[in-house]
Structures are given as structure tokens and as C-alpha cells.
C-alpha positions in Angstrom: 8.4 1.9 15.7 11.3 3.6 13.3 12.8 -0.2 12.8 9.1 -1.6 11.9 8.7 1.5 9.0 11.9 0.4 7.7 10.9 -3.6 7.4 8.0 -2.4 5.5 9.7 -0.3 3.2 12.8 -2.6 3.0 9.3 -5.5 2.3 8.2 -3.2 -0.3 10.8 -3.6 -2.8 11.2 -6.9 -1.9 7.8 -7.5 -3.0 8.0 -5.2 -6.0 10.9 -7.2 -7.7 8.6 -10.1 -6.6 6.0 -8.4 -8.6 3.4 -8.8 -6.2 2.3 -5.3 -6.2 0.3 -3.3 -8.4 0.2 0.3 -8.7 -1.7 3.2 -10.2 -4.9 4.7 -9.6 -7.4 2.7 -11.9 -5.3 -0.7 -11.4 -5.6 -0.5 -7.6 -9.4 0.9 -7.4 -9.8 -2.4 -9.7 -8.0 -4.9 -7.9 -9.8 -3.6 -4.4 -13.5 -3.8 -6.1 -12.4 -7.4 -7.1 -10.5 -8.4 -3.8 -7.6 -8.8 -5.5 -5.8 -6.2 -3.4 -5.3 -7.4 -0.3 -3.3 -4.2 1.1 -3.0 -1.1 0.2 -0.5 1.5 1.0 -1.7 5.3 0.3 0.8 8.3 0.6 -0.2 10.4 3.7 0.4 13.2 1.2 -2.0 12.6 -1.2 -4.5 14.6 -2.7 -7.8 15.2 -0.3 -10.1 13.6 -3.4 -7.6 10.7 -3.9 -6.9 10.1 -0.2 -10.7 9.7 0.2 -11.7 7.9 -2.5 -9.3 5.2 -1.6 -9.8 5.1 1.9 -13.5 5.0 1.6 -13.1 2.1 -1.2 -10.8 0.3 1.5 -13.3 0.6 4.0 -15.8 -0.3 2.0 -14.4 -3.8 1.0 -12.4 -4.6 4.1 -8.9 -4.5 2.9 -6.5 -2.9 5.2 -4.3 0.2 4.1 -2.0 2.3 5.7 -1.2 5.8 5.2 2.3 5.8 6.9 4.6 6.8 4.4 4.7 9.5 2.2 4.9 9.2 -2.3 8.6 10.1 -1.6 8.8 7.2 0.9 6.5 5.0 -1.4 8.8 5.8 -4.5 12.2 5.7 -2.7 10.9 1.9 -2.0 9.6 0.6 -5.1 11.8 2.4 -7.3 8.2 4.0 -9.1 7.0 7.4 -8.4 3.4 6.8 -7.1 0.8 7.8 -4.8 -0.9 3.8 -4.2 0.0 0.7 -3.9 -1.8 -2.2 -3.7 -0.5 -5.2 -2.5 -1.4 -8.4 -4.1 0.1 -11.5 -2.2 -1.5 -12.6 1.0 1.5 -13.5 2.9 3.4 -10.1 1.9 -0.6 -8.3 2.9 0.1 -10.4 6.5 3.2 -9.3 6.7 2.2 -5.5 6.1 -0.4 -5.3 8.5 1.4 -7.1 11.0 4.3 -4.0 10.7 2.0 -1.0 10.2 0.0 -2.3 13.3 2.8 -2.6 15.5 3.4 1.1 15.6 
């Protein structure tokens, strides 16, 4: 379980300096509504209003998310201090979902 959390951070810079992800508020809540994003990482610690507007949205258009990792966590990985992260690239999405399932 600890080793798959690790892939998927160690994946999450890898796919930052790919620049496959997007991040911020606004941009991700875009690129969900326009099935752009097709995974989304949320901190666990985020903000009730935040966590629920994203999680509803994610629901809403079928794009899986995962609320694993902390913003610490998220910006340890990508370098970026943020709350959400959308994931752009299918493959890297796959990959994602694959990990955070595994738990």
C-alpha cells in the first residue's frame, strides 16, 4: 500500500515536468466541465466547500479522483503548493487510478 502512494507521488512529478497536469481551482473545475481532466487528485485536507465542490463535480462527470495525499504531499511532488490537480494525459490518468485503487 505505502510502495503504491510512493509510485504515485514519484508519477506525479514525472508527469509535472511532462507538463501533463494542470492545477488551480478555476483551471481544474474547467478542464473537468470539458473532460479534459481525466484525474484529479484533491488534498484530503482541503477546505469542506473546496473538497465538495470538486468531489461533486468529479462525480458529476465521471472522472476519477483520489483524495490520498495531503497539499503537503501534493506540493512536496509537484514542486507547486496546491490543493488540486488535475491530470490531463490518459495513460498517466490510467496509471493513477490503477495505484490509488490498489490500496
Amino acid at each position: 500500500m505505502k510502495n503504491n502512494r510512493q509510485q504515485a507521488l514519484g508519477l506525479l512529478g514525472l508527469a509535472r515536468r511532462a507538463r501533463q497536469l494542470t492545477s488551480g481551482e478555476e483551471t481544474v473545475l474547467k478542464n473537468i466541465q470539458t473532460n479534459k481532466a481525466k484525474f484529479v487528485f484533491l488534498a484530503g485536507d482541503a477546505g469542506t466547500a473546496t473538497a465538495k465542490k470538486f468531489t461533486d463535480k468529479c462525480r458529476y462527470y465521471h472522472v476519477p479522483y483520489s483524495q490520498a495525499f495531503t497539499k503537503d504531499q501534493l506540493s512536496q511532488a509537484t514542486g507547486q503548493s496546491r490543493t488540486v490537480i488535475g491530470v490531463m494525459q490518459p495513460g498517466f490518468a490510467r496509471k493513477f487510478e490503477e495505484l490509488m485503487t490498489m490500496e
